[in-house]
VODRENGU-380606 format. One record per residue: x, y, z of N, C-alpha, C in turn; residue in three letters. Coordinates in steps of 0.001 Angstrom, whole numbers, padded with zeros to 6 digits, always signed. Last residue first. Layout:
N
XYZXYZXYZala;...
END
This chain:
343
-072442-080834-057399-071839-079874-056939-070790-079553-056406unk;-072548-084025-057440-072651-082830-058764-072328-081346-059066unk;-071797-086198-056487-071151-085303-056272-071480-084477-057252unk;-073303-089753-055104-072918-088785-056120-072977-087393-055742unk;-074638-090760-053006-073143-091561-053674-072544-090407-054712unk;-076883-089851-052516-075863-089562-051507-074520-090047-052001unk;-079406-089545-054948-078206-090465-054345-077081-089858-053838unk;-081272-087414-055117-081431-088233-054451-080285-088759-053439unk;-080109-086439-057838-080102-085738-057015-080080-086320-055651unk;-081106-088927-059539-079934-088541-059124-079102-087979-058357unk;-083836-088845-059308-083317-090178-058350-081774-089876-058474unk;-084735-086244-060287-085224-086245-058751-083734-088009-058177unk;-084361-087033-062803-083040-086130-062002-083523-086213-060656unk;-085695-089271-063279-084132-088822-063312-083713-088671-063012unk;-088134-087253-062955-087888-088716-062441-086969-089079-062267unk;-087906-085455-065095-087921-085100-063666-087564-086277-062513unk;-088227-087029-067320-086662-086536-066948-086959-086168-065633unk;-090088-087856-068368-089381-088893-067520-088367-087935-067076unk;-091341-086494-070426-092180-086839-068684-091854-087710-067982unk;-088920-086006-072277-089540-085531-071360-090140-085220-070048unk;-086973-089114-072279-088270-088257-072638-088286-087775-071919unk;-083200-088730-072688-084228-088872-071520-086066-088609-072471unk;-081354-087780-073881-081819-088985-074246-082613-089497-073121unk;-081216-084730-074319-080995-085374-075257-081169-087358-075334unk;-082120-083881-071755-082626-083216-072511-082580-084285-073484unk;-079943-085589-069946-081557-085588-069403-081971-085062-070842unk;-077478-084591-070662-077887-086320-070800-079834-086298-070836unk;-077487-082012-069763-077423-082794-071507-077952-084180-071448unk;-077902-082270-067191-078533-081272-068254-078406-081870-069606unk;-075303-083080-066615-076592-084303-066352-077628-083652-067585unk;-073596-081802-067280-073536-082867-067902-074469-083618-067881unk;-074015-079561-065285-074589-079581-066362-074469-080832-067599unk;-073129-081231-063051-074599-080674-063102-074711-080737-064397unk;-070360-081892-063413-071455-083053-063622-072896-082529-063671unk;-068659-079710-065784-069025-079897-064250-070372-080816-064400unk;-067451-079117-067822-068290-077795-067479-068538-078320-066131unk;-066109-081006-069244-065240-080073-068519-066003-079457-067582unk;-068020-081864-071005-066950-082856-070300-066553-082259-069098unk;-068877-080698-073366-069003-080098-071757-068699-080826-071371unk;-070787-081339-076193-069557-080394-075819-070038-080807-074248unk;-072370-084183-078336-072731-083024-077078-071231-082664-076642unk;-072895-085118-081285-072484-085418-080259-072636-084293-079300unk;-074499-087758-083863-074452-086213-082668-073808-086544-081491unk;-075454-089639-086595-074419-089204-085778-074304-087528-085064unk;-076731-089884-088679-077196-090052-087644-076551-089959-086630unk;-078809-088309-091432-077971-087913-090818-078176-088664-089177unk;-081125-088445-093626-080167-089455-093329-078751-089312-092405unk;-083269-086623-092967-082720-086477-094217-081311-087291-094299unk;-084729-087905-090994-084809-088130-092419-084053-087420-093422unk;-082500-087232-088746-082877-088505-088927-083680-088597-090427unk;-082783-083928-088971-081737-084570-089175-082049-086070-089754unk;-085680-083713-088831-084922-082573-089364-083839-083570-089774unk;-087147-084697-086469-088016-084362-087295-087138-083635-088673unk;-085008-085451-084229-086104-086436-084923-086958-086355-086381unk;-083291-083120-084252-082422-084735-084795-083881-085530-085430unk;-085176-081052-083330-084198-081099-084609-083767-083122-085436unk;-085674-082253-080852-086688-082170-081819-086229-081621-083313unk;-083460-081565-079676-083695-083202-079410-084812-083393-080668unk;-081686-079373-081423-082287-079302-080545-083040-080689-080763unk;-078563-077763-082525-079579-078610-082531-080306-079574-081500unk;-077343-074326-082625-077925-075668-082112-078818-076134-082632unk;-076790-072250-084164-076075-073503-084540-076874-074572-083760unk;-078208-069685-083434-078587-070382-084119-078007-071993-085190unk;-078771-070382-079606-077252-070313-080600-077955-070374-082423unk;-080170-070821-077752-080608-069565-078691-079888-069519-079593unk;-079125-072811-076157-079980-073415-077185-081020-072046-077782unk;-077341-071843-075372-076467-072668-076534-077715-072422-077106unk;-078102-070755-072938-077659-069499-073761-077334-070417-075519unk;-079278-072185-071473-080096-071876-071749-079644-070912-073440unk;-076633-073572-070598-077658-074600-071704-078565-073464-072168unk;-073791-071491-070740-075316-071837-069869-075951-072596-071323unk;-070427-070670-069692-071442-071767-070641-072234-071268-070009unk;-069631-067211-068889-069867-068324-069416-071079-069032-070083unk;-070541-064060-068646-071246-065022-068341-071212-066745-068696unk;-068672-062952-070554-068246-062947-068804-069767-064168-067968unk;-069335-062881-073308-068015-064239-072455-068239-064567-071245unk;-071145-061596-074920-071633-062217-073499-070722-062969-072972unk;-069461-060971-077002-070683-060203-076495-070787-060400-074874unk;-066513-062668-077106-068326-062738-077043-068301-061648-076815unk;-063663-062558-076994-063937-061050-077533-065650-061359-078241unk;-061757-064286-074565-062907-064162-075671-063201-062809-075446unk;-058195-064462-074348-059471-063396-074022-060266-063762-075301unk;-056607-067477-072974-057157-066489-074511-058187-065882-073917unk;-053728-066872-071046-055456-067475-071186-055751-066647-072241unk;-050564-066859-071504-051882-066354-071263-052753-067050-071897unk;-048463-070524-070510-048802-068831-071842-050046-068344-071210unk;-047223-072490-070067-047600-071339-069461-047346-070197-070682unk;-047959-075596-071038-046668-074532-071415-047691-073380-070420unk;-049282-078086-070555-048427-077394-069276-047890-076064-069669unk;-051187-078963-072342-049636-079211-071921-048604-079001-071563unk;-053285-077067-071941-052963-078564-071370-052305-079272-071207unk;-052006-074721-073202-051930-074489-071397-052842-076228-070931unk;-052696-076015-075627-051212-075662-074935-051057-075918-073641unk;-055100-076119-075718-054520-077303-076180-052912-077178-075717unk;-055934-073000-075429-056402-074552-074530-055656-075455-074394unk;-054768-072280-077696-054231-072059-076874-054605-073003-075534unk;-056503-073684-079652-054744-073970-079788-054674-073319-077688unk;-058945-072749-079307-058874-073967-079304-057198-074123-079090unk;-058567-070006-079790-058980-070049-078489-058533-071874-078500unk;-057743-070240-082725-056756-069502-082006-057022-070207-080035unk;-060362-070758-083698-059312-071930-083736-058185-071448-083128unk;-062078-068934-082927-062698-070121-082398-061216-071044-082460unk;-062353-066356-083257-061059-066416-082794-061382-067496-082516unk;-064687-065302-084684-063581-065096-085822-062453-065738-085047unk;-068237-065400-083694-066982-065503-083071-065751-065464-084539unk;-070778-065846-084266-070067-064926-084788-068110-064470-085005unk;-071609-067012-082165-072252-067512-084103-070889-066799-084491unk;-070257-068054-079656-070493-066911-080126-070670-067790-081798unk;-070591-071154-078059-069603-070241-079078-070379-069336-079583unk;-071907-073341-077094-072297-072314-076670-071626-070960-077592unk;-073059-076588-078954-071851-075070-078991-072635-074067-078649unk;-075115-078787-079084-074786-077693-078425-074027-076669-077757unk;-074340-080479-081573-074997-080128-081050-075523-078991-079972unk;-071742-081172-083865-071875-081075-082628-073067-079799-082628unk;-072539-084448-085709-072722-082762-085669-072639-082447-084411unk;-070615-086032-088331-071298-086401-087029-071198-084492-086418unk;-070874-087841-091341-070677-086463-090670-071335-086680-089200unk;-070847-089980-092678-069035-089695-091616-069511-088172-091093unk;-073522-090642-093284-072736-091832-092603-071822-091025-091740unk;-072886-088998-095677-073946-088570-094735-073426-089456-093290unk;-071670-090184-097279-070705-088819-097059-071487-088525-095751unk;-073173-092326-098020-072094-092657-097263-071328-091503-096840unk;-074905-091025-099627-075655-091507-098474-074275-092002-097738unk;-073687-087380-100511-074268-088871-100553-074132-089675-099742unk;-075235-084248-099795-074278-085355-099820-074392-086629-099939unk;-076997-082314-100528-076771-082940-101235-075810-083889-101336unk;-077587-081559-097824-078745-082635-098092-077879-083116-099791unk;-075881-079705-096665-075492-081175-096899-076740-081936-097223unk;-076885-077562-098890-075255-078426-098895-075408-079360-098338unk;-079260-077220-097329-079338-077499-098912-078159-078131-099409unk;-078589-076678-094654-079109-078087-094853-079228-078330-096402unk;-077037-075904-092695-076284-075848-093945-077528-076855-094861unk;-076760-075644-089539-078208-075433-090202-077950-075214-091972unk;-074139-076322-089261-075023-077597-088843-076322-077146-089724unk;-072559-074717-089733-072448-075276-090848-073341-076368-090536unk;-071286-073794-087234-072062-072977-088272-072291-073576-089186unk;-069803-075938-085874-071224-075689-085880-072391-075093-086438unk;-067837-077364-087923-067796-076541-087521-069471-076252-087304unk;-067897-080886-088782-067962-079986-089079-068113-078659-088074unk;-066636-084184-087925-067399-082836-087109-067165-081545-087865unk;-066302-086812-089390-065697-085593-089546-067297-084792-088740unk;-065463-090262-089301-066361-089262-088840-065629-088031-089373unk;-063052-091927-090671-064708-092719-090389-065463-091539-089742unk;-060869-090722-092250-061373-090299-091286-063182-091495-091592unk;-059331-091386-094812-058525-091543-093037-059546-091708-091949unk;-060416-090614-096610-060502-091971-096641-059938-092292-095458unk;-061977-087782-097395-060737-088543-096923-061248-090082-096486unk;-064517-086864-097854-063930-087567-098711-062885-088253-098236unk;-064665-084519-095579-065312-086053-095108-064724-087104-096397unk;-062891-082970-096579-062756-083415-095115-063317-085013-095047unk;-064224-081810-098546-062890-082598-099201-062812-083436-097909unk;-066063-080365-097313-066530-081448-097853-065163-082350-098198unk;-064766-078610-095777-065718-079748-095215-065588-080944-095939unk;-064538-076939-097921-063407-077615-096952-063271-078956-096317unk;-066988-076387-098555-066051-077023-099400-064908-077974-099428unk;-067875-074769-096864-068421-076412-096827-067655-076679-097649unk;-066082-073322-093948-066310-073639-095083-066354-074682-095784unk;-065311-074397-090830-066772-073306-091502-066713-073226-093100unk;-064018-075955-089625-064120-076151-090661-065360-075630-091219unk;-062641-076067-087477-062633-074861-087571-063122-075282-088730unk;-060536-078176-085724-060175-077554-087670-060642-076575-087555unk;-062125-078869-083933-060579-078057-083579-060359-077511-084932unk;-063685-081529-084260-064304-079788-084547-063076-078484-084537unk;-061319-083414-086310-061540-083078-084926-062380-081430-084996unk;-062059-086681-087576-061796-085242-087945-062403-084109-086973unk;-061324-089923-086214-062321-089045-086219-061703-086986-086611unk;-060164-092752-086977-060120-091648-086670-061633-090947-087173unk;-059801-096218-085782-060539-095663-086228-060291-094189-085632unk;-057028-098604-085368-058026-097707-084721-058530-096846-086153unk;-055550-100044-086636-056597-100914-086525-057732-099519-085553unk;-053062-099297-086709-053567-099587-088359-055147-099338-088282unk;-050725-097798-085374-052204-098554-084756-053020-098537-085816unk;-048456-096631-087137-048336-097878-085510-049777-097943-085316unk;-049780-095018-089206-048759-096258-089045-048412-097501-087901unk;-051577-093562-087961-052505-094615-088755-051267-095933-089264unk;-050029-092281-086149-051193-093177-085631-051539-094651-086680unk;-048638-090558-087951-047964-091370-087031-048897-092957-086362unk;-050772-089178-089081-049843-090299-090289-049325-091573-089556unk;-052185-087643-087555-052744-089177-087891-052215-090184-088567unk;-049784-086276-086814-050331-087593-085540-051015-088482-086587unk;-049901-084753-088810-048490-085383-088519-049077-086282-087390unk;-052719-083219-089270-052206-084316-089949-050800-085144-089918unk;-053895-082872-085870-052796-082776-086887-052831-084163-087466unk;-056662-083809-084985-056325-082359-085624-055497-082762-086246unk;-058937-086531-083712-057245-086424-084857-057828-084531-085002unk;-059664-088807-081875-060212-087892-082388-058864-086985-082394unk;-059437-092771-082324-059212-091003-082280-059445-090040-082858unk;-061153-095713-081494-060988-094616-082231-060415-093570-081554unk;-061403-099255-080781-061443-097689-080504-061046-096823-081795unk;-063868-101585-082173-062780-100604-082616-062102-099329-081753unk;-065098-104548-080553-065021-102925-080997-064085-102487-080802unk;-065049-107204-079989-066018-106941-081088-065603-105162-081725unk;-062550-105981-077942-063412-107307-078022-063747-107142-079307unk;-061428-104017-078546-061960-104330-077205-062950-105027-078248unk;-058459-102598-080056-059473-103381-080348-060109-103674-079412unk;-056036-100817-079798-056679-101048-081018-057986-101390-080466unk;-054807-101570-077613-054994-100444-077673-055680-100077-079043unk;-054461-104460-077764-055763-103780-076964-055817-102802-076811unk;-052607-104423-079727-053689-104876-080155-054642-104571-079256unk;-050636-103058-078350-051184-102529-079660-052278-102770-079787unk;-048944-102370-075852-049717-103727-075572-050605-102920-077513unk;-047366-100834-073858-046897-102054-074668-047955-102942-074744unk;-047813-097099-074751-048302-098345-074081-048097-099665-074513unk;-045533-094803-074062-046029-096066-074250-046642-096782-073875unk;-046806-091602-072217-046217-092995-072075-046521-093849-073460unk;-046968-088746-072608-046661-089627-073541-046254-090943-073396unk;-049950-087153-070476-049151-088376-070777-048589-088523-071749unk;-050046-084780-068495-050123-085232-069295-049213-086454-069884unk;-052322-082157-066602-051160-083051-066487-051312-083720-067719unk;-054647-080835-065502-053273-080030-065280-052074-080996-065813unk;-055742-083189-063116-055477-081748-063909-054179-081288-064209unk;-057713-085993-061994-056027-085460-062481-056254-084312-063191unk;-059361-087151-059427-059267-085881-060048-058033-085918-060438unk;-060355-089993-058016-060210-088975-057717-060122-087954-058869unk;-060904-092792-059517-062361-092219-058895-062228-090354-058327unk;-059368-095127-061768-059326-093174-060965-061199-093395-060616unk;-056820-096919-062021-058178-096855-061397-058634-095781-061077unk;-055092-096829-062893-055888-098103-063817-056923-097988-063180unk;-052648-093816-064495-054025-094632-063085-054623-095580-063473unk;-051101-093084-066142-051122-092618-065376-052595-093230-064008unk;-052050-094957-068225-050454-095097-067713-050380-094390-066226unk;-054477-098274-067729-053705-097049-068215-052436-096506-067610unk;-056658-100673-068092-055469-100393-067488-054736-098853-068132unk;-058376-102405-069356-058739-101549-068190-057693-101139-067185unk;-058016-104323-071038-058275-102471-071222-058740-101918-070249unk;-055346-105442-070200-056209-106019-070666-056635-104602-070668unk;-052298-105828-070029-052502-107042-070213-054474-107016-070549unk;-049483-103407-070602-050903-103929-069934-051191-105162-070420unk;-046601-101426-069580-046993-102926-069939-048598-103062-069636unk;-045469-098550-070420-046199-099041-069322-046915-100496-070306unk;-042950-096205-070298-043535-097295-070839-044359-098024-069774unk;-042488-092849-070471-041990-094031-070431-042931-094959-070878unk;-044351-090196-068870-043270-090348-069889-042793-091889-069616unk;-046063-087447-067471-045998-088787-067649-045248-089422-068944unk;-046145-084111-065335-046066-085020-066972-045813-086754-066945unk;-048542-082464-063539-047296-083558-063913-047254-083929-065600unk;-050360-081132-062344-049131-080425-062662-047707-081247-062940unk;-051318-083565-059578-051621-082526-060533-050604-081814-060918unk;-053839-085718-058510-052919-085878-059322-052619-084331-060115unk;-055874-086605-055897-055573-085961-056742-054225-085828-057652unk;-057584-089386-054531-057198-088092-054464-056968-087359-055905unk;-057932-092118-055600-059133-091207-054942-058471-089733-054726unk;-056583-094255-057554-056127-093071-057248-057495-092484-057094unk;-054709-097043-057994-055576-096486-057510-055785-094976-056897unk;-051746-097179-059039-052911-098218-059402-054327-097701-059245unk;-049830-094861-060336-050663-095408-059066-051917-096385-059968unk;-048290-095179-062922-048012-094407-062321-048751-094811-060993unk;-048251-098463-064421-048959-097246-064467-048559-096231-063228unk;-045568-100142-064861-046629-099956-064493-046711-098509-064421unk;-042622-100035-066671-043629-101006-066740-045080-100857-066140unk;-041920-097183-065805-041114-098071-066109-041812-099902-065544unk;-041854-093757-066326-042560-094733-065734-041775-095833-066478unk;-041058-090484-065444-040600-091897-066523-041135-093020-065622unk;-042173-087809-064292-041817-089050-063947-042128-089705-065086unk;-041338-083765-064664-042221-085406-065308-041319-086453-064841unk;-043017-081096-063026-041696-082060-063407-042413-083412-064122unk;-045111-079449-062431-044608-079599-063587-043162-080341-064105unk;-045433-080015-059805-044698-078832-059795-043955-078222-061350unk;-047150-082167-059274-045429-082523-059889-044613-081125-059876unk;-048239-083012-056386-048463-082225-056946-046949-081897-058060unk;-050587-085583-055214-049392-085912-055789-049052-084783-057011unk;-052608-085374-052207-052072-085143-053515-050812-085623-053758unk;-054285-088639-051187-054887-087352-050971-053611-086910-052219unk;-054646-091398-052258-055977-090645-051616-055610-089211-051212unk;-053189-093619-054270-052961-092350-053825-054769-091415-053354unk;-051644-096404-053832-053278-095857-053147-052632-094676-053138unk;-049660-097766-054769-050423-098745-054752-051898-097926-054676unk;-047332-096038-057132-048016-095789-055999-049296-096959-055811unk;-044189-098037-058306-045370-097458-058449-045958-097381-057130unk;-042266-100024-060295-042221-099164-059023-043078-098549-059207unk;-041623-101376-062546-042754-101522-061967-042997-101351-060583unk;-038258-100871-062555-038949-101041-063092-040444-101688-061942unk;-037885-097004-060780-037513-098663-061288-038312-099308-061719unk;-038446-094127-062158-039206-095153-061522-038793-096465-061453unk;-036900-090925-062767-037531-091941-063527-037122-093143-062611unk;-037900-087390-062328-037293-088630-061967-037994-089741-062954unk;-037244-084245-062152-037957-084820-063252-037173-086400-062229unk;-037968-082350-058574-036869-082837-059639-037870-083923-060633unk;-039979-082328-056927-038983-081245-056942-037796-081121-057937unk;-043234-083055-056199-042079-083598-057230-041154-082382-057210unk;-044716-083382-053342-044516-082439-054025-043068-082677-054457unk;-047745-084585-051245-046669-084588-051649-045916-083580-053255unk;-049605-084151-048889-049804-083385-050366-047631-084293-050279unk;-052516-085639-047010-051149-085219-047303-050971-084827-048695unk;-055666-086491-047268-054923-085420-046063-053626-084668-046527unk;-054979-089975-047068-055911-088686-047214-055120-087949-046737unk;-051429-091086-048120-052994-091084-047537-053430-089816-048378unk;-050230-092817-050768-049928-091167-050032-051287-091036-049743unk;-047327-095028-050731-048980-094975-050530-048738-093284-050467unk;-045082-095158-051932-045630-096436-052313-047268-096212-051902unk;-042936-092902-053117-043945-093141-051696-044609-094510-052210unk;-039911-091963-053724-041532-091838-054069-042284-092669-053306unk;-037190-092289-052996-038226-090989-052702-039427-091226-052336unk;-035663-093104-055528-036082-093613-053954-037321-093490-053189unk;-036244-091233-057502-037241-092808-056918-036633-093344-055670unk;-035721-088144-055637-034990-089366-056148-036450-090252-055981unk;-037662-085788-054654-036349-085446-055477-035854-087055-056407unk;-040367-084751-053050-039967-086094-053618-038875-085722-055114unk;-041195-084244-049525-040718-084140-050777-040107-084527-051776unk;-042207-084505-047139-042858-084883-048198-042650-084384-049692unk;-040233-083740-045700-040423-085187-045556-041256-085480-046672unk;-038259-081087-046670-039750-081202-046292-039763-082776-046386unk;-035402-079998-045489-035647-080656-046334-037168-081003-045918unk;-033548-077544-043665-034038-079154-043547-035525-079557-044405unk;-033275-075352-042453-032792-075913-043540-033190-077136-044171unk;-036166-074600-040423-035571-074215-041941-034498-074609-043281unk;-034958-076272-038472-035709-076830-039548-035603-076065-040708unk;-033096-074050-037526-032574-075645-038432-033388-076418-039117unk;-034834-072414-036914-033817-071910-037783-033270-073290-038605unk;-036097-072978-034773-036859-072613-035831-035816-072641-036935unk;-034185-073510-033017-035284-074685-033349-035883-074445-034927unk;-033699-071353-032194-032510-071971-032884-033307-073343-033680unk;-036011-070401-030817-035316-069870-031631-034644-070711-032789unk;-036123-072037-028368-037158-071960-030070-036467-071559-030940unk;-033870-071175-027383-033428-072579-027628-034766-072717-028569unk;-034567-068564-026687-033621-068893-027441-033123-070231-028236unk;-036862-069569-024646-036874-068504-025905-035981-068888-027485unk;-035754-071163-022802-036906-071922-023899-037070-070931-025030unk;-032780-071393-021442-033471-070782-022314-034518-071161-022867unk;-031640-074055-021457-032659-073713-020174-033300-072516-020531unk;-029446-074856-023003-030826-075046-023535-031894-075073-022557unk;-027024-075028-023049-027525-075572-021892-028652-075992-022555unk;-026838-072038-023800-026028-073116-024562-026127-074441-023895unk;-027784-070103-022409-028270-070271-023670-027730-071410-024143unk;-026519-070631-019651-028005-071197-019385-028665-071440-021281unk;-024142-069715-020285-023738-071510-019689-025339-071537-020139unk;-024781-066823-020573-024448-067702-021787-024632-069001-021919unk;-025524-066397-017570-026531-066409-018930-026114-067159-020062unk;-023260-066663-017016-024109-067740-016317-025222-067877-017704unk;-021750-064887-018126-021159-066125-018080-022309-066989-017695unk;-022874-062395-016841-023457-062829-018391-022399-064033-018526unk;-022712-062520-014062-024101-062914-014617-023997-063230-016005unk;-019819-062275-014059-020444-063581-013505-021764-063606-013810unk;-019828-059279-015010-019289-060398-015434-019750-062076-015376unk;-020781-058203-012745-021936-058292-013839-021438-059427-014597unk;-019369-059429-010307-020821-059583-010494-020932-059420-011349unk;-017168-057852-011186-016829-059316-011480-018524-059481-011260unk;-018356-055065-010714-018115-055315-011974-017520-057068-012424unk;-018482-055319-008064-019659-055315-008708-019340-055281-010350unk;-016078-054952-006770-016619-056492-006504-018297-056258-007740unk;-014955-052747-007897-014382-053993-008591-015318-054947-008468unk;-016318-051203-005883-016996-051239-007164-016310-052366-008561unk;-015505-051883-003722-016921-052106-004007-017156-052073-005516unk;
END
């Protein structure tokens, strides 16, 4: 009896094994399920141009795992949902990275050459309605003269280093620079040698230097011409770390991972607010330019916040070139349109 019950247990775990290796197990046979995908490579992952996708719907995220470079005028036709580089960079190779792009683009670099034929073409998208962050281009662009010139008008750059504008003003003769608020140029002296340059068709002086009005009323009528004033800097008056905070921005845009600069405002933790610029005693206010700036021959202004989000972009547009007993009108028909995203 007790031999015949020890070939029984025997004969059960032979059966059990035949049933794990069978795959009549559903436990065990998940199991093993789970384990091989694990090795196995994400479908939406993009190592070789082979790789790269020609569309990437709504919905899906694709994700650069290696730097690659693009046969020639290989490219995304419709990117609608992401294309996340993981900070790798794709070499482009005659066309623009996606033609059309409603989704998102992010944590990439852009590198190589891209052929155009008219100005409404670029390296990384010829068509964006979606969102790129976080990312950046040195492509070539093979085309000079329409990177110079649109029709009747000049483009222009807005220049910090004097090693770009040398580079610039050698290969694109025909663009127009601009002396970038990034200088930091709180002393008028500085300033002033600034706008003398013969490189620069504008110079943005440092905001503290907008209510300067006995210095620059004595500039002459063409020194008056290149100064163009930024208008509503939320920046601490006081601030001492304005060109440190500017560099480091200018970094963590080109991907390097360094710490976020701590502002050392009074008031930082409350970010931008329009209400807070226009106590700034640097701002200038819609009734400044008419009654203040415009006669004493100054006609160039420009407005900060690109970044801040379309609400408050509207805020500027409405204040600074709207009247008054029209702006409600405005904003009531902006607010209105179901086509637009402000929030």
């Amino acid at each position: 009896m007790k031999h015949k019950a020890v070939t029984q247990r025997i004969l059960a775990w032979m059966l059990a094994l035949a049933l794990l290796f069978t795959g009549i197990l559903p436990a065990n046979t998940a199991s093993l399920s789970v384990n091989a995908a694990s090795t196995t490579k994400s479908s939406n992952e993009i190592t070789t141009a082979e790789e790269f996708p020609t569309k990437i719907p709504a919905g899906e995220t694709y994700t650069l795992t290696a730097d690659i470079k693009l046969a020639d005028g290989q490219q995304i036709t419709d990117l609608a949902g992401t294309l996340d580089g993981q900070g790798h960079v794709i070499t482009l190779s005659g066309k623009a990275l996606a033609e059309n792009v409603s989704g998102t683009i992010q944590n990439l670099g852009v590198a190589g050459s891209v052929d155009v034929e008219s100005d409404d073409k670029g390296s990384i998208t010829d068509n964006l309605t979606g969102t790129i962050q976080n990312s950046y281009s040195t492509v070539t662009i093979n085309d000079e003269e329409m990177f110079e010139e649109v029709g009747e008008k000049r483009n222009g750059v807005i220049v910090h280093s004097d090693l770009l504008l040398k580079y610039l003003e050698t290969n694109y003769p025909k663009l127009y620079f601009v002396s970038s608020t990034t200088k930091v140029l709180t002393d008028f002296n500085e300033f002033l040698q600034e706008v003398k340059k013969e490189d620069f068709r504008y110079v943005v002086p440092d905001f503290r230097l907008n209510k300067a009005f006995d210095k620059l009323n004595m500039l002459s009528e063409q020194e008056k011409n290149k100064v163009e004033f930024l208008c509503n800097e939320c920046c601490w008056f006081g601030c001492k770390d304005r060109k440190q905070c500017y560099e480091i921005v200018s970094r963590k845009n080109l991907g390097e991972m360094i710490p976020d600069h701590k502002c050392n405002s009074p008031d930082a933790k409350e970010g931008y607010r329009f209400s807070k610029a226009m106590k700034n005693p640097g701002f200038i206010s819609a009734n400044d330019i008419k009654k203040i700036y415009l006669p004493m021959g100054f006609e160039n202004f420009k407005i900060e916040g690109r970044g801040l989000g379309s609400a408050l972009v509207l805020e500027f547009l409405l204040y600074y070139m709207v009247k008054p007993e029209y702006q409600i009108c405005v904003r009531e028909e902006v607010y209105l349109d179901n086509m637009l995203d402000l929030f």
